[in-house]
NUPA-40463 format. One record per residue: x, y, z of N, C-alpha, C in turn. Coordinates in steps of 0.1 Angstrom, whole numbers, plus 2048, in hexadecimal, padded with zeros to 3 digits. Layout:
XYZXYZXYZ/...
% end
This chain:
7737A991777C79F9137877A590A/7927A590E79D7A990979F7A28F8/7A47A98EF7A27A18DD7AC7AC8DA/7B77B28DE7C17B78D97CC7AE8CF/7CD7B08C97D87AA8C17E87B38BA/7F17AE8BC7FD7B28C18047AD8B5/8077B78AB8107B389B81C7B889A/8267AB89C8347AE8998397AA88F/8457A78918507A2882856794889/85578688385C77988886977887E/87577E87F87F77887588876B873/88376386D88475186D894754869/89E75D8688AF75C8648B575F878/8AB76187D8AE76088A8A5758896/8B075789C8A974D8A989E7528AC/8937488AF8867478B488D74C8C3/8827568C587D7598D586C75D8D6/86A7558E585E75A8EA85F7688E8/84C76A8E88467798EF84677E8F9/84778790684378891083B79A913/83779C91E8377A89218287AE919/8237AA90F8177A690880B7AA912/8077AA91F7FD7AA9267F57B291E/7E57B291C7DD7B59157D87B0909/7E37AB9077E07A18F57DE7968FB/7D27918ED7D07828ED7D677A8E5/7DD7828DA7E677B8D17ED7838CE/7FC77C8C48027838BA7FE7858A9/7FE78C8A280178A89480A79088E/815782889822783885824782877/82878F87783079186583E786866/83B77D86084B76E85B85377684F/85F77685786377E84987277584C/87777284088476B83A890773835/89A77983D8A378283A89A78F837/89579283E88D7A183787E79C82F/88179382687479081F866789824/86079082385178F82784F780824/84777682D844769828834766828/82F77083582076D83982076D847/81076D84C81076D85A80A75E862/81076286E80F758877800761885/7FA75888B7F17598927F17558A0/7FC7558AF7FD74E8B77F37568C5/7F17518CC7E97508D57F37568E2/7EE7608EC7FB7638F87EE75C903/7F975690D7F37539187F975F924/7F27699297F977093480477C92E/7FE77C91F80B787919815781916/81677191582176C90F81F75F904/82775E8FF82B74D8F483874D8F7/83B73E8F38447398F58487388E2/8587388E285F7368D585B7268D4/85771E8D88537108D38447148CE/83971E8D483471D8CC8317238C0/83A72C8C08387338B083D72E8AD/84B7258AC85471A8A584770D89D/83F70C8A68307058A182D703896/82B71289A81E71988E82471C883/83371C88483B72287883971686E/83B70C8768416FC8738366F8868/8286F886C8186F786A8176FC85D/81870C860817716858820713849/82C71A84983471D84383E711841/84070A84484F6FF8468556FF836/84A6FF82C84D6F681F857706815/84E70F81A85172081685F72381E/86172282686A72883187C71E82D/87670D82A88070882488770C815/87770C80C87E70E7FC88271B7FD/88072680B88B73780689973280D/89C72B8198A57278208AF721817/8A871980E8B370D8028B77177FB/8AE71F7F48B17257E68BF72D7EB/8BE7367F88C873B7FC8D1732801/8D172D8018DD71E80D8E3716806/8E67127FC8E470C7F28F57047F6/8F97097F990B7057FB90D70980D/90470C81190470F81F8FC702828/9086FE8339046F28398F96F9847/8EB6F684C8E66F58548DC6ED85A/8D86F08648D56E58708C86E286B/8C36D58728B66D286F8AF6D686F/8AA6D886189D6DF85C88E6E2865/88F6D886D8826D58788816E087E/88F6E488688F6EB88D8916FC885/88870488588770E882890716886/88D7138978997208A18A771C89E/8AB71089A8B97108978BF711888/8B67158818B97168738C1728873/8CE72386C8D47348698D373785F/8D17408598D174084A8D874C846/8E37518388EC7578378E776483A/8EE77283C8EB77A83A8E4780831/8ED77D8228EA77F8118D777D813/8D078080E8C478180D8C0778800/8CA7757F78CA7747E68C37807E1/8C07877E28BB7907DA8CB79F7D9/8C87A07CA8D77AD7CA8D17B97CF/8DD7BE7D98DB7CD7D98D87D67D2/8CC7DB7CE8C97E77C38D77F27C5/8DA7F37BB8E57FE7B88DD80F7BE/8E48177C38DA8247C78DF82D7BE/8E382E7AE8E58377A88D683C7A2/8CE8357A38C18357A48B983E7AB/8B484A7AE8AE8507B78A38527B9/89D8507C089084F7C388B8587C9/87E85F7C88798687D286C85E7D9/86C8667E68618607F08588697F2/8498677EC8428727EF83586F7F7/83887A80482B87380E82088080B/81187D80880D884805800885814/7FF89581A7F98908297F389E827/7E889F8327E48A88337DE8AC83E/7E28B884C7DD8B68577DF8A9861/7EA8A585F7EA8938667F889486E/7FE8A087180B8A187381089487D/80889288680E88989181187A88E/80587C88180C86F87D81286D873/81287886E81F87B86182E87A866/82D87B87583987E87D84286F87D/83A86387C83D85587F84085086F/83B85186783A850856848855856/84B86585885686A85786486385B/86086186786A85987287084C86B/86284886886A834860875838857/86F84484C87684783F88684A83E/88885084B89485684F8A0845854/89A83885389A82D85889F829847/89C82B83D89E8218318AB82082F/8AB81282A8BB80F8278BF81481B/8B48168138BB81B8018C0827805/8CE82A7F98D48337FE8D18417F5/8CA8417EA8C98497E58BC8527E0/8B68587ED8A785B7EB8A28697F1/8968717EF89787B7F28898757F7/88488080087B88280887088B803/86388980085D8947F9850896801/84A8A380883D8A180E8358AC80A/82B8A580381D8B37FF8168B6807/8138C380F8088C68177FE8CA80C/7F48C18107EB8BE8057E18CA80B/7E08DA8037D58E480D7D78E281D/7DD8E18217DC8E18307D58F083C/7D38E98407CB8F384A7CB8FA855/7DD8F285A7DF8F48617EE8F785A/7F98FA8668099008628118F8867/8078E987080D8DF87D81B8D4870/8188D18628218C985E82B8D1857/82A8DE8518358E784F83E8E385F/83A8E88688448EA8748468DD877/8448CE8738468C68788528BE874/8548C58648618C28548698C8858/8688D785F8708E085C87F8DF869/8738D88798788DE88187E8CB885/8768C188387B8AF8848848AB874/8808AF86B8848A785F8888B6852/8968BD8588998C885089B8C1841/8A18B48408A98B38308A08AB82B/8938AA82E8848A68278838B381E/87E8B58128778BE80E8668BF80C/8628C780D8558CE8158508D6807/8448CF80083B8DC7F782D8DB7FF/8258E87FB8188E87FC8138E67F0/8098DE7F08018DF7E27F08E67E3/7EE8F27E77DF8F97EB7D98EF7E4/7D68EA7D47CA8E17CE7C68D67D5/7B68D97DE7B58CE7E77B78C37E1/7B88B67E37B98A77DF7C489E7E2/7C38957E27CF88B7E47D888D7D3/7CD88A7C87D08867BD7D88957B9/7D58A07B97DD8AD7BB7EA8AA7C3/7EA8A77CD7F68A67D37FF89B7CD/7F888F7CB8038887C180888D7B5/7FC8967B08048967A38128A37A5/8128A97B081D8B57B68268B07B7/82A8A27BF8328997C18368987B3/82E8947AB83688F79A83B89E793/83A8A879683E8B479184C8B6796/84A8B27A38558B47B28648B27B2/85C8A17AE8648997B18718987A8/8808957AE8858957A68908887A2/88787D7A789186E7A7889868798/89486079788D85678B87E84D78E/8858497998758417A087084C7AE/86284C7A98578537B18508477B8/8518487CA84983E7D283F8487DC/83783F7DC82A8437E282583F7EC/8278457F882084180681884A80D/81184581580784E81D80D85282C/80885B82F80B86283F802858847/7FE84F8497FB84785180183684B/80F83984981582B84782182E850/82482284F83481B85A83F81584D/84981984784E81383C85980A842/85D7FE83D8657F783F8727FC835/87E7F984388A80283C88F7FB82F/8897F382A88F7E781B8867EF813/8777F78148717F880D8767FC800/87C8097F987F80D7F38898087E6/88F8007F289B7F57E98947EB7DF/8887E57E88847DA7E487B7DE7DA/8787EB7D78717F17C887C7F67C0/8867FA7BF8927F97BA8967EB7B1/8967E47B689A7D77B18967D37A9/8877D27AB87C7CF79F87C7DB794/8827EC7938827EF78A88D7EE784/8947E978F8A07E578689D7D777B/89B7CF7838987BF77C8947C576E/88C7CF7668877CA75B87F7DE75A/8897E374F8887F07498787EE745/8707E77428617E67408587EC747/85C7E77548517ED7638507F6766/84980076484480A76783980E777/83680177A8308077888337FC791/8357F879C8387F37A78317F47B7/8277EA7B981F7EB7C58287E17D2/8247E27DE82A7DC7EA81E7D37EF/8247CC7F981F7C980481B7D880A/8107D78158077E081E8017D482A/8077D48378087CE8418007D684C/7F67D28507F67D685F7FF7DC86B/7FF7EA86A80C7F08758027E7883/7F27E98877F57E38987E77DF894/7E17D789C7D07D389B7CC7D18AD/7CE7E18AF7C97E58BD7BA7E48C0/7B47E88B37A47E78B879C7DE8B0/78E7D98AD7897D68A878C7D789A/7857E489A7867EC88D78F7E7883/7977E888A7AB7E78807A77D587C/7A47CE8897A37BF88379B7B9878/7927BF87E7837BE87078C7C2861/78E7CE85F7947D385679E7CB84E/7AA7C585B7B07BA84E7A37AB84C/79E7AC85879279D85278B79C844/78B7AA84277F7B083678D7AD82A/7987AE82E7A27B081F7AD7B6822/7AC7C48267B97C882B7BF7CF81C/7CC7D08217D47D98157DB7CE80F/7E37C58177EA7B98137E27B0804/7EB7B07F97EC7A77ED7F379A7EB/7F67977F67FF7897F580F78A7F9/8167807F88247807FD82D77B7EE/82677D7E582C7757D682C7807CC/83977F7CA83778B7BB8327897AF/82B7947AA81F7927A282579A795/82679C7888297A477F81A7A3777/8197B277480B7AD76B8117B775D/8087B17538087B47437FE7B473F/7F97BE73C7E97BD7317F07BB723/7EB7AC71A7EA7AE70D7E07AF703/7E47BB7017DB7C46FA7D07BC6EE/7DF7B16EA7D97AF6DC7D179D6E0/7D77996E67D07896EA7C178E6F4/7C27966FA7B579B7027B079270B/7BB78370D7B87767177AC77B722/7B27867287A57857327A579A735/79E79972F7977AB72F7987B073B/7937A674978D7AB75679C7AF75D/7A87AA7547B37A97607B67B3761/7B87BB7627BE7CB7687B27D776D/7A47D17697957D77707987DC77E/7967CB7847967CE7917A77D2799/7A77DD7947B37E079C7B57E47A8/7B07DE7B47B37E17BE7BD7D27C3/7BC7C97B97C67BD7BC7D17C17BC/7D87CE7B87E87D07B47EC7D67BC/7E27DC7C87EB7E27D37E37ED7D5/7E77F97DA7E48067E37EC80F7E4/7E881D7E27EE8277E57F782A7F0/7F88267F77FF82380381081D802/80F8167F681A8137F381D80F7E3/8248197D98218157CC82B81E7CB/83381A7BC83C8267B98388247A7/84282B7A184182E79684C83378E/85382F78285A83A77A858842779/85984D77985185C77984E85C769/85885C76385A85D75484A85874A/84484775283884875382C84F750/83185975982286675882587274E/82F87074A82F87C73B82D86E730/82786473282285D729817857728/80B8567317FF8527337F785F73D/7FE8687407F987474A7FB86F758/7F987975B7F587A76C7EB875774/7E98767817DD8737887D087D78B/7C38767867B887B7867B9883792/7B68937907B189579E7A489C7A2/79B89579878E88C79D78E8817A1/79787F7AB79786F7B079E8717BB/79B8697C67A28657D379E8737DD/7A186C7E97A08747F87A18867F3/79788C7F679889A7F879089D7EB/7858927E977D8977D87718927DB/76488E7D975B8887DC75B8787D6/7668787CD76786A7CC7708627D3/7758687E177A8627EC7858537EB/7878547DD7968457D87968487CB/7A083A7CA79B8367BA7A683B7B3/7AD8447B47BB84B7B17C58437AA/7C78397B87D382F7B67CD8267AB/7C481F7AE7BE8137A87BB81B795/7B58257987B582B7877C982C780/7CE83078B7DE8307837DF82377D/7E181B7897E48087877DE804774/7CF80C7777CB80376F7D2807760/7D381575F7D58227567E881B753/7EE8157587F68127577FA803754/7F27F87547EC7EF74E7E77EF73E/7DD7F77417D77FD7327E280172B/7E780C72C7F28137217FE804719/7FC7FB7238067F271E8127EE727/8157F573181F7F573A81F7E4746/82B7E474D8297DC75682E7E0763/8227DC76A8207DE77B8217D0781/8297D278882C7C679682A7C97A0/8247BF7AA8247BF7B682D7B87BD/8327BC7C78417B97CD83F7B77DE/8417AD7E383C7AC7F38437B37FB/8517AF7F585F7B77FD8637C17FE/8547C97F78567D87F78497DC806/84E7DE8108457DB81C8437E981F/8357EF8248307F58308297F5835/8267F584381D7F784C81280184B/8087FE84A7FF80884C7F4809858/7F08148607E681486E7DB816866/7D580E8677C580E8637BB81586C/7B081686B7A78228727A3817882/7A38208857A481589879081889D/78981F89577F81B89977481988F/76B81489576180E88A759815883/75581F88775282D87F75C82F874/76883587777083586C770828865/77281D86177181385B764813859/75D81485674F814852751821848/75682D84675783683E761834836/76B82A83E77582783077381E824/76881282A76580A81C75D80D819/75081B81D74A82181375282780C/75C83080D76583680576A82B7FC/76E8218007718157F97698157EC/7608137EC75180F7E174D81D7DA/74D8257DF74D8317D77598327CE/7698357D27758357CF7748297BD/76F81E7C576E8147BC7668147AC/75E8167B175481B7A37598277A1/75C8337A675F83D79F76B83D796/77683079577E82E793778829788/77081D787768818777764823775/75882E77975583677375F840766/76984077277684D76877984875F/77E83975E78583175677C829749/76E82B74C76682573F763832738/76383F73E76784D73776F85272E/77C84973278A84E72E78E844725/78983772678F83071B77E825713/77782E70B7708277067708186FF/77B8166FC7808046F777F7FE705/77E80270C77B7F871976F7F9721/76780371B75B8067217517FB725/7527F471D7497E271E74D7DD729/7597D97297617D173375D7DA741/7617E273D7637EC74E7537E9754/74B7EB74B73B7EC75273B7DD755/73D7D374D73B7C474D73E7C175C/74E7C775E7547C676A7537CB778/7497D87777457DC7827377D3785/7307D377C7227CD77F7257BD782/72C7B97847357A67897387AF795/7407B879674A7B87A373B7BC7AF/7307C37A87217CB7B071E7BB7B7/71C7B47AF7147AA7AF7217A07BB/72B79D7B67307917C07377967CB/73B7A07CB7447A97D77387AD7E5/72D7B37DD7247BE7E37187BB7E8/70F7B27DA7037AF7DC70279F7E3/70D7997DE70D7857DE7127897EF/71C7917F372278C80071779480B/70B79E8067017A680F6F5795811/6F578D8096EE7868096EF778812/6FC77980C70176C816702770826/70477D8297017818356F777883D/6E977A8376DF77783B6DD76383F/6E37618366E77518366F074B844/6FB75084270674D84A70C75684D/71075585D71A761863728766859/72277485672977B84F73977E856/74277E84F75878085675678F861/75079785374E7A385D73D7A885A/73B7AE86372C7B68677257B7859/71B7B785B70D7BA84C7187C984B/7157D38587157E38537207E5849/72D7E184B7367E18457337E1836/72F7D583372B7D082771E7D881F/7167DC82570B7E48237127F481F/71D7F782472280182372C803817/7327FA81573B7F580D7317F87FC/7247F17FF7197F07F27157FF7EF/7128067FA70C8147F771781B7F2/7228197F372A8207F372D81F7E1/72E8127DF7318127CE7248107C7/7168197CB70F81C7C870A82C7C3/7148347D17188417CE72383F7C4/73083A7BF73983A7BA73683C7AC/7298397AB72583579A721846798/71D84D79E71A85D79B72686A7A0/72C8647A973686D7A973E87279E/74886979B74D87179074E87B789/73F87F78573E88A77A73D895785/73D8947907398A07987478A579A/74F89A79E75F89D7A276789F799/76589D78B76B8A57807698AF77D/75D8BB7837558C577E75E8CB78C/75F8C57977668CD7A27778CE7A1/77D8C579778A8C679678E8CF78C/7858D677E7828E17787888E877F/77A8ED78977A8FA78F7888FD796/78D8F379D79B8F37A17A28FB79C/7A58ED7917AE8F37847AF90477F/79D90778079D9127777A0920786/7A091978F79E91F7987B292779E/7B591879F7C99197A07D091C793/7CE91578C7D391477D7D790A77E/7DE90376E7DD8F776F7EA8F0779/7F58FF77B7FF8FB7817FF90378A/8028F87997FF9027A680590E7A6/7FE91A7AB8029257B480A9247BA/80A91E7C281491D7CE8239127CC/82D91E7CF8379157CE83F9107D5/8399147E083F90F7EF8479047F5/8589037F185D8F87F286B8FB7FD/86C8F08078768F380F87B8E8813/8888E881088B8D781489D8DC80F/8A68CF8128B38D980B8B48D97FA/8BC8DC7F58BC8D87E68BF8D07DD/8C78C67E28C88BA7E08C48AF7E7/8C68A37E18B88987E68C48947F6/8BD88A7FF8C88868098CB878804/8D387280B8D68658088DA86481D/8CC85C81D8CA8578298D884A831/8DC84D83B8E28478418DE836846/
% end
């Protein structure tokens, strides 16, 4: 039985058209987006590889009608258009309402990959796609093992610039990127993302809105949900945080609710996050005993978020700041990624009830609730009632932030030997890119 599903973009500032050509899919899933802006998704059904524009016009109507009108008004406000019923004949201005971020502002983009060239090749590709005009291109070969993503900068994308950073880790490679980098704002994506060409702008804006914000998370959308795997994956949660912007503030001194900045995987994902740089000569850098290429396999991002929370600062989450990301296409992989998940996770409480003993209570209070209602309550109800996705998943997910609770100390004893091994500032200074930033077309 065919269960392919087919994820595009529906833009409600233009005419509704059918799908066609589709053969293979049973459905679409449609990113709604309003002048560029993300609204949410739609779920239609293909008969024969096709739908008809009446019926996504439907589902929109069903769905969205009340959301799709109050962004249509807010923008339209003195602009006369056609009946609101009708979706497909609604035009709506150009103007987005939102101001063009000014690009005296520079930003670096730092993709941090390792051995993945082929798909670093597509990551690359979108980036060359962004509308902001003022941004540089930054890529760490994080120890690589190969010479395949040197030749892939040098000889597809010459006015990218290209370091190695030999100290295995992700969280090494970021922190190279922050040494590197030479924009005011430092953004953060993976070599297995698709970036939307607004991305960059649309974190711009927000650091413009308000000199306070210090970190900036996106939307993370599904690039395709070709297999199983990939669908389960968003069924379980996915990367996606919502379509509403979120500002958060820890107050320090009211303490209203302790837990809010714990579970930080509500603020978003490495995959897409940026930063003041200025930031990190103020609360430090990123652990690198933490995340992909350490035995605590995450936790990186989610310890920054929180570390940046803590210190006092304010982080927003931003929908309009969009990318795509390809999730793992088989179930083996997805089975190793939300144990990495659960490891990642606790190792994250582990580092963080280490580093900041005034929160040591809370942090334990809050892993031992998250053991219990995330891990233990949803392995149980399994047994009750047909579980969204598989026991194994879930079972995996538990072992995993079972191991998370002991890693830590191992992976700081291995980030030592690193350190003592490279010194504390890399060896290698391996940089090739031109010498000033570009300002993409």
């Amino acid at each position: 039985m065919v269960d392919r599903v087919k994820v595009l973009e529906i833009e409600v500032s233009q005419p509704l058209t059918g799908f066609s050509g589709l053969e293979g899919y049973n459905s679409i899933h449609g990113l709604v987006r309003s002048n560029g802006d993300p609204v949410g998704y739609i779920d239609v059904p293909l008969c024969n590889g096709y739908c008809s524009a009446s019926a996504v016009r439907a589902v929109l109507l069903k769905t969205y009608s009340d959301k799709l009108l109050q962004l249509m008004l807010r923008r339209n406000l003195e602009a006369p258009f056609a009946d609101p019923r009708n979706l497909e004949n609604i035009k709506v201005a150009d103007d987005t309402g939102n101001p063009v971020p000014a690009d005296n502002i520079l930003v670096t983009v730092a993709v941090c990959t390792r051995d993945r060239a082929e798909q670093l090749r597509d990551c690359l590709t979108s980036l060359t796609r962004l509308t902001y005009g003022n941004v540089e291109i930054l890529i760490v070969d994080n120890a690589p093992g190969t010479d395949e993503t040197r030749k892939l900068v040098l000889s597809e994308f010459p006015d990218f610039r290209y370091v190695v950073e030999p100290r295995p880790g992700l969280d090494w490679a970021r922190n190279r990127a922050i040494d590197e980098a030479r924009g005011e704002i430092l953004a953060y994506t993976d070599d297995d993302v698709l970036v939307d060409p607004l991305w960059v702008g649309a974190m711009v804006r927000v650091f413009q809105d308000d000199p306070a914000v210090m970190a900036v998370t996106g939307l993370v959308a599904p690039a395709e949900m070709e297999t199983g795997a990939q669908r389960l994956f968003e069924r379980y949660g996915g990367f996606g945080r919502g379509f509403r912007r979120i500002w958060y503030h820890v107050d320090a001194a009211s303490r209203a609710d302790p837990f809010m900045h714990i579970g930080a995987g509500k603020f978003g994902t490495g995959a897409n996050m940026a930063y003041r740089r200025s930031v990190f000569g103020k609360i430090g850098s990123f652990d690198p005993a933490l995340d992909v290429g350490t035995v605590t396999n995450g936790g990186g991002d989610l310890e920054m978020f929180f570390r940046v929370l803590e210190e006092g600062y304010t982080l927003v989450y931003e929908p309009t700041a969009l990318v795509w990301h390809r999730h793992r296409k088989t179930f083996r992989e997805l089975h190793v990624q939300l144990t990495n998940h659960g490891v990642g996770l606790y190792s994250y409480f582990m580092r963080s009830a280490r580093n900041y003993p005034r929160r040591r209570r809370d942090i334990i209070r809050f892993g031992l609730w998250w053991f219990w209602y995330w891990n233990i309550r949803r392995l149980l109800k399994s047994y009750i009632t047909t579980p969204r996705v598989p026991r194994d998943l879930i079972v995996a997910e538990l072992r995993g932030a079972l191991t998370g609770m002991t890693r830590y100390p191992k992976a700081r004893r291995r980030a030592e030997q690193i350190r003592a091994e490279y010194g504390a500032e890399s060896t290698d200074s391996t940089t090739v890119g031109i010498p000033e930033p570009v300002r993409p077309e």
